[in-house]
SERO-4910 file (N, C-alpha, C, O; in steps of 0.05 Angstrom, whole numbers):
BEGIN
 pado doro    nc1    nc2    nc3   cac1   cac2   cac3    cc1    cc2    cc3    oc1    oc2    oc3
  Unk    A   -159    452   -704   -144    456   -679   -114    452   -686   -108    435   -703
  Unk    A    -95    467   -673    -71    460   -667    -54    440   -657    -71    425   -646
  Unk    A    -39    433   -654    -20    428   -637    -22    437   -609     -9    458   -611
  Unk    A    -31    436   -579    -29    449   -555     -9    430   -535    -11    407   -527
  Unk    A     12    452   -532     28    437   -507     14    439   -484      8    462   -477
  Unk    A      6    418   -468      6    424   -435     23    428   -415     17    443   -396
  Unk    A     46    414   -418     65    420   -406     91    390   -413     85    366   -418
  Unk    A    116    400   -412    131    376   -421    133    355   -398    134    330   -400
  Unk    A    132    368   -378    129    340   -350    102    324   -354     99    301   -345
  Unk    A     82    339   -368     52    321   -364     50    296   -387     58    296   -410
  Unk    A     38    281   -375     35    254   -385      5    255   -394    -13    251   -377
  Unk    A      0    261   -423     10    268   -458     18    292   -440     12    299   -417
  Unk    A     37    306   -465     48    332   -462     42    348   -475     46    372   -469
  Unk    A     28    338   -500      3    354   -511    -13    339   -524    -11    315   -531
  Unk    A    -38    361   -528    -64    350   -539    -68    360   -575    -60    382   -580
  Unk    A    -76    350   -588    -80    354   -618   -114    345   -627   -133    337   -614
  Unk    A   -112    351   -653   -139    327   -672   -122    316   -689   -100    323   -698
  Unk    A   -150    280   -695   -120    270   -714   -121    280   -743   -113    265   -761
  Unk    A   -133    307   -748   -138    313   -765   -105    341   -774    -94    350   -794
  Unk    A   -102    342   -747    -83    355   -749    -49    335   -769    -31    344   -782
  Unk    A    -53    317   -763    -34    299   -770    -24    301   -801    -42    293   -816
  Unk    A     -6    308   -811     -3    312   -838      6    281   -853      6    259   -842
  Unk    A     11    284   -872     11    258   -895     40    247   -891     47    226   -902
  Unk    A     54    260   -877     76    248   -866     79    246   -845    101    253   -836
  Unk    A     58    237   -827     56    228   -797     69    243   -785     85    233   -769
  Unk    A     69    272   -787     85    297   -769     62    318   -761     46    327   -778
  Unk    A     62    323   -743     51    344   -728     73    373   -727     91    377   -710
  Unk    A     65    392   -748     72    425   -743     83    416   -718     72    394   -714
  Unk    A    101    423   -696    115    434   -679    118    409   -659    132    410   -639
  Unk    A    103    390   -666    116    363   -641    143    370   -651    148    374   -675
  Unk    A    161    371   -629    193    363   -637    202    347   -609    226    340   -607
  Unk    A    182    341   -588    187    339   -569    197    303   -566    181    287   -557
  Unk    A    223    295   -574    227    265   -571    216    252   -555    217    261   -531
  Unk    A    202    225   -560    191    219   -532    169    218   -520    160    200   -506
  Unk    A    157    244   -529    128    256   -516    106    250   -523    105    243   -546
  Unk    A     87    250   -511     56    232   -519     40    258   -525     42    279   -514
  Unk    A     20    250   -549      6    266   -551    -28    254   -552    -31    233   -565
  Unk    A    -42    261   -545    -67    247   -538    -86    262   -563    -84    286   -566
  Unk    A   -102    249   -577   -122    260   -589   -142    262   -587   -152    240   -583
  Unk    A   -159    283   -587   -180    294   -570   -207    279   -579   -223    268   -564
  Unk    A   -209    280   -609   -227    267   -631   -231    239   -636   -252    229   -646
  Unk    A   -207    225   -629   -205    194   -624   -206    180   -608   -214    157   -607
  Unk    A   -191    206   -582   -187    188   -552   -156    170   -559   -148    153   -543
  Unk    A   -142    175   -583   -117    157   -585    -97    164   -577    -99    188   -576
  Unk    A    -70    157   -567    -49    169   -550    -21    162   -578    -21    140   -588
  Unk    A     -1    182   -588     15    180   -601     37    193   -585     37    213   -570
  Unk    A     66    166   -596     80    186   -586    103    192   -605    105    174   -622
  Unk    A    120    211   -607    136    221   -622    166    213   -629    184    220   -614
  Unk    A    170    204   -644    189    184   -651    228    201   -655    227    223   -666
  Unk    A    239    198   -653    269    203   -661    270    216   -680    285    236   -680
  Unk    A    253    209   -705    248    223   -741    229    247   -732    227    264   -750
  Unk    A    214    252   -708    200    269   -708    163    264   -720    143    279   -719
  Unk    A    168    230   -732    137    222   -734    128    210   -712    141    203   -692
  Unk    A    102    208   -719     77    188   -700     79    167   -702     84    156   -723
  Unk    A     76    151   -670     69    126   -679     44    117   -660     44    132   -641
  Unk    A     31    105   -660      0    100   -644     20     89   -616     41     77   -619
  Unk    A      7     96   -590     28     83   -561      1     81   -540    -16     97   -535
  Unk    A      5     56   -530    -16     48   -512    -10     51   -488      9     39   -478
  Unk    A    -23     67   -474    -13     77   -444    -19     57   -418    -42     53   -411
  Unk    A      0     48   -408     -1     29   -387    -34     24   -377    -50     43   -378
  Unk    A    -40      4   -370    -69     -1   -353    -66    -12   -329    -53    -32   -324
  Unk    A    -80      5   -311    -89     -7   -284   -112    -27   -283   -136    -25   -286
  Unk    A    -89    -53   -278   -115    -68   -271   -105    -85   -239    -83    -90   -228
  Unk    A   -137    -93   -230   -153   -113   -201   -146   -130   -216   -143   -127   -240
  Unk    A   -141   -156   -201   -143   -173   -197   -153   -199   -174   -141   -205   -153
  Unk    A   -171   -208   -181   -198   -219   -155   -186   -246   -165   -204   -262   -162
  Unk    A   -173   -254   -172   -173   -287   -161   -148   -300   -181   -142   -290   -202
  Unk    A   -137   -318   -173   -110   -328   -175    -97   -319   -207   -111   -320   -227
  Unk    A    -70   -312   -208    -52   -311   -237    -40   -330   -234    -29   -340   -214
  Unk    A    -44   -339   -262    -31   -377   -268      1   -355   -280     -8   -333   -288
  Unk    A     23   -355   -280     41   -341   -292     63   -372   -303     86   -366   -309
  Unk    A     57   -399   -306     71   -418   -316     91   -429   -295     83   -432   -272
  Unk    A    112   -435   -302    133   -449   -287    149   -434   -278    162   -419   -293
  Unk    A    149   -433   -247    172   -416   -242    185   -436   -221    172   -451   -206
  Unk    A    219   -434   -221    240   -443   -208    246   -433   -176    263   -415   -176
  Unk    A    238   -439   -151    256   -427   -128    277   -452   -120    277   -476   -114
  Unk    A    299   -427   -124    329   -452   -121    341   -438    -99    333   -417    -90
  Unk    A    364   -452    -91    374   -450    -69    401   -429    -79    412   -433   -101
  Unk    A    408   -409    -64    417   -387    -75    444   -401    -76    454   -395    -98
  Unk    A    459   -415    -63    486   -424    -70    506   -457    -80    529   -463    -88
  Unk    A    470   -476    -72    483   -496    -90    460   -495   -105    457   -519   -110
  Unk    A    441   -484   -116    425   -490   -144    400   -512   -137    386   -523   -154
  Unk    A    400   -515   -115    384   -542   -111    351   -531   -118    345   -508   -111
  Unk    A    336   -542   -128    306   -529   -135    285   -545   -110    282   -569   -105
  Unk    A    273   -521    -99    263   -526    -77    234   -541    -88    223   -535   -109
  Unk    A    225   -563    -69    207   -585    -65    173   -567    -67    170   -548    -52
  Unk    A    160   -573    -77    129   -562    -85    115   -582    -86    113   -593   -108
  Unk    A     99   -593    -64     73   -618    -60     55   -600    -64     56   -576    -72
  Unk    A     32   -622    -55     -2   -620    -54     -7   -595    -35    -25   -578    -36
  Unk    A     17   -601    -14     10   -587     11     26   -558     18     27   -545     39
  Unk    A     40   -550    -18     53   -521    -15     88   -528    -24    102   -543    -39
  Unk    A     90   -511    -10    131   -508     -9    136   -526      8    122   -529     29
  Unk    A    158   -541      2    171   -557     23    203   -538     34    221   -538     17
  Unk    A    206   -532     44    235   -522     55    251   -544     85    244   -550    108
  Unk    A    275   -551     64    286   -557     88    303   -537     97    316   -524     82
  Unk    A    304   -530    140    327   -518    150    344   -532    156    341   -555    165
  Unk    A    365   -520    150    392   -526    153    387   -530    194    369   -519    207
  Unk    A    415   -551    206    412   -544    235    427   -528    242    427   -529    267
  Unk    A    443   -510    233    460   -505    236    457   -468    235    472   -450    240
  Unk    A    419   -468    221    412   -449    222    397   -440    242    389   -417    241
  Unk    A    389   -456    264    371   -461    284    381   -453    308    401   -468    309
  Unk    A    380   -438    331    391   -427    353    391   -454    370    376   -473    365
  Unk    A    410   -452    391    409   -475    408    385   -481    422    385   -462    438
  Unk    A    363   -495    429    343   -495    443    326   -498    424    313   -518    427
  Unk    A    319   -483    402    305   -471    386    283   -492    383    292   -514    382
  Unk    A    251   -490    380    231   -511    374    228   -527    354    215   -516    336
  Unk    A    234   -545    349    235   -565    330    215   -591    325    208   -602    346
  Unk    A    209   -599    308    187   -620    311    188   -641    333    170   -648    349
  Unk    A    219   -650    328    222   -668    350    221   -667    378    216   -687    392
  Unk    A    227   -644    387    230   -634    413    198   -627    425    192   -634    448
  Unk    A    182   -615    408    157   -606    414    140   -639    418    117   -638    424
  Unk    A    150   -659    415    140   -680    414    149   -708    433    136   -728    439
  Unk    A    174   -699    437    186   -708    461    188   -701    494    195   -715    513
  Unk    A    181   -673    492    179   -661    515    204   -642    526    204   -626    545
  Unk    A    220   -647    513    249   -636    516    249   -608    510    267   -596    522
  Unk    A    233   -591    493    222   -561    488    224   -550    503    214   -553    525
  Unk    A    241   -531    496    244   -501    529    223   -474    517    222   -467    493
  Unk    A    208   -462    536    199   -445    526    196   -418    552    192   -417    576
  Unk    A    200   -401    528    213   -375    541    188   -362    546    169   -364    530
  Unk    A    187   -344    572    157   -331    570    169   -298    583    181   -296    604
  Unk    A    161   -273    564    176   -251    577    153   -239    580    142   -243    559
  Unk    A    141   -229    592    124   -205    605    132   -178    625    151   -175    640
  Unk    A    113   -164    620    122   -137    643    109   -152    665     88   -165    661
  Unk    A    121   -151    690    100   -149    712     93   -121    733    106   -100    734
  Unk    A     77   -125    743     55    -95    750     84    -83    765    100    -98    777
  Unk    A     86    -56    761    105    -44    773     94    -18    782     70    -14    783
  Unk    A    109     -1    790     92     21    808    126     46    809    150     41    810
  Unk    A    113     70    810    140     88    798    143     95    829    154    116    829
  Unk    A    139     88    849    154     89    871    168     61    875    183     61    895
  Unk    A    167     47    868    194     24    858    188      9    895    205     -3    907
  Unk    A    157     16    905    161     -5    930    160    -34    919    152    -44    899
  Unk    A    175    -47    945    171    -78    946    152    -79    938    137    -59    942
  Unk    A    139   -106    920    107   -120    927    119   -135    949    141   -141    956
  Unk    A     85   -140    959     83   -163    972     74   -188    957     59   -185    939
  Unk    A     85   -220    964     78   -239    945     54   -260    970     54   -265    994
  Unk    A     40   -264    951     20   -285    964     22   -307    944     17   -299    921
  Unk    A     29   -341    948     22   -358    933      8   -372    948     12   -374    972
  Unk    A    -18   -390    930    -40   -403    944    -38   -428    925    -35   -428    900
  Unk    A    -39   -447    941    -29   -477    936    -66   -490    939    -84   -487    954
  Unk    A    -61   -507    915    -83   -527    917    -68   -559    912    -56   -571    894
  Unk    A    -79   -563    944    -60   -593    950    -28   -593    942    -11   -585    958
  Unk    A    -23   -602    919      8   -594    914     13   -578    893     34   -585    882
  Unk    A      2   -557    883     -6   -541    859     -5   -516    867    -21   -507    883
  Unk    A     16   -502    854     13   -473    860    -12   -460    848    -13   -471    826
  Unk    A    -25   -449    848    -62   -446    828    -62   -413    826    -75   -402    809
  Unk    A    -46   -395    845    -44   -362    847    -26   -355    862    -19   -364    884
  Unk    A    -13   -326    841      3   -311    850     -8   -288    854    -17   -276    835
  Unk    A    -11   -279    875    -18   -255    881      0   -226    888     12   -225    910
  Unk    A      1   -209    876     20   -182    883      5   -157    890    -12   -145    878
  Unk    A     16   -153    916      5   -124    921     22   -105    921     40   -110    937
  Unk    A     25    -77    906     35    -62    899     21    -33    907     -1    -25    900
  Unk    A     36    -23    920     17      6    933     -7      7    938    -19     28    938
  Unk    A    -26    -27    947    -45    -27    957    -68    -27    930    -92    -20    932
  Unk    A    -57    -35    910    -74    -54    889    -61    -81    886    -37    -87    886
  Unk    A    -87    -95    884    -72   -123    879    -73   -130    854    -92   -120    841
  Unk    A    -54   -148    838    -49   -153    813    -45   -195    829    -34   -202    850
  Unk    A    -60   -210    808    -56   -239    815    -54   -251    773    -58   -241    751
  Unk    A    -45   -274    786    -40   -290    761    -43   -317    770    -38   -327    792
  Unk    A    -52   -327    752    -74   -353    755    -64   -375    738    -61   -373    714
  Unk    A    -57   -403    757    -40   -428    735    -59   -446    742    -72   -453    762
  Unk    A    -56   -453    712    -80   -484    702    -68   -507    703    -44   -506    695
  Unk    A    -78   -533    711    -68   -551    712    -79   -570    699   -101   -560    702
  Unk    A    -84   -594    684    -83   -621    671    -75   -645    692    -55   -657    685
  Unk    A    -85   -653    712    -77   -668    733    -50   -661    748    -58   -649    769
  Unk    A    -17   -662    748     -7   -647    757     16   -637    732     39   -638    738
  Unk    A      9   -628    706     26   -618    683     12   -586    691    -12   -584    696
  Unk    A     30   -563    692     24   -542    685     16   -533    649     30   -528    629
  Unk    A    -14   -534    654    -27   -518    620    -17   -503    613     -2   -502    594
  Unk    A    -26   -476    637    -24   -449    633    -23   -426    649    -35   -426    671
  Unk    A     -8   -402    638     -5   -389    660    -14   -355    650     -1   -341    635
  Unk    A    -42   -350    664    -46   -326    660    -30   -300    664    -14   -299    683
  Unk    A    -33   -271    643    -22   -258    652    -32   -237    678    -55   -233    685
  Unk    A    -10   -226    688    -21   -201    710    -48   -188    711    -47   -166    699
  Unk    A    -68   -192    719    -93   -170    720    -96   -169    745    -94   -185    764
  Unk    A   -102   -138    743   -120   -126    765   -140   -138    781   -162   -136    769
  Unk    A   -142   -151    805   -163   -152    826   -175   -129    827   -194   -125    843
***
């Protein structure tokens, strides 16, 4: 067999035998710098050197991986004073800055003191003739317990949970 180009974009760009290979590791008409040539008879991949010889070239492998890479010691530092960030039993340690934290923002201490603001945004039931609802709230003892909205004559209610008198929770809008 010859020398066969497949094409110079294809990855080999041509195919040979390694029988074709002469005593000075040149292949008749490889001139192609660079280019891989695969051998049909071996299954071996060569590619073509600057001098215009062979040299044996191992073509990238795809591989899975199913369960952890040990890759050694690696460093995460702090991008502007160098500081190397904290690694326990229990993962990454990161400290935030406060200064990175929005005003209000949830913080250990706050979620633990009671002082925590928390924001709640929802759509509520709207209707593309933009009528008023009507509002119904229904009180248990001193507990608001349902909001009720009627909107073009469906009703939409929302339902609050209580813990003696702490508000739990507050369902969203559904359909009656």
């Amino acid at each position: 067999m010859t020398l066969t180009l497949i094409s110079e974009n294809a990855i080999p760009a041509y195919i040979a035998l390694t029988t074709d290979i002469g005593v000075d590791d040149r292949i008749v008409g490889a001139n192609n710098i660079g280019k891989l040539i695969y051998m049909l008879d071996s299954a071996e991949t060569y590619i073509i050197n600057a001098d215009l010889t062979l040299s044996e070239y191992a073509l990238p492998v795809s591989v899975t991986v199913s369960s952890d890479i040990e890759i050694g010691a690696v460093e995460i530092k702090d991008g502007t004073a160098d500081t190397r960030a904290t690694v326990g039993e229990n993962g990454l340690h990161v400290d935030v800055k406060s200064s990175v934290l929005a005003v209000g923002a949830s913080t250990s201490a706050n979620q633990t003191d009671g002082s925590q603001q928390t924001k709640i945004k929802e759509t509520s039931p709207t209707d593309i003739t933009k009528n008023n609802p009507s509002l119904n709230l229904t009180y248990d003892g001193s507990n608001l317990t349902t909001i009720s909205k009627v909107i073009n004559g469906v009703t939409y209610n929302k339902t609050l949970s209580y813990t003696g008198s702490i508000l739990d929770s507050v369902s969203a809008w559904v359909v009656v």
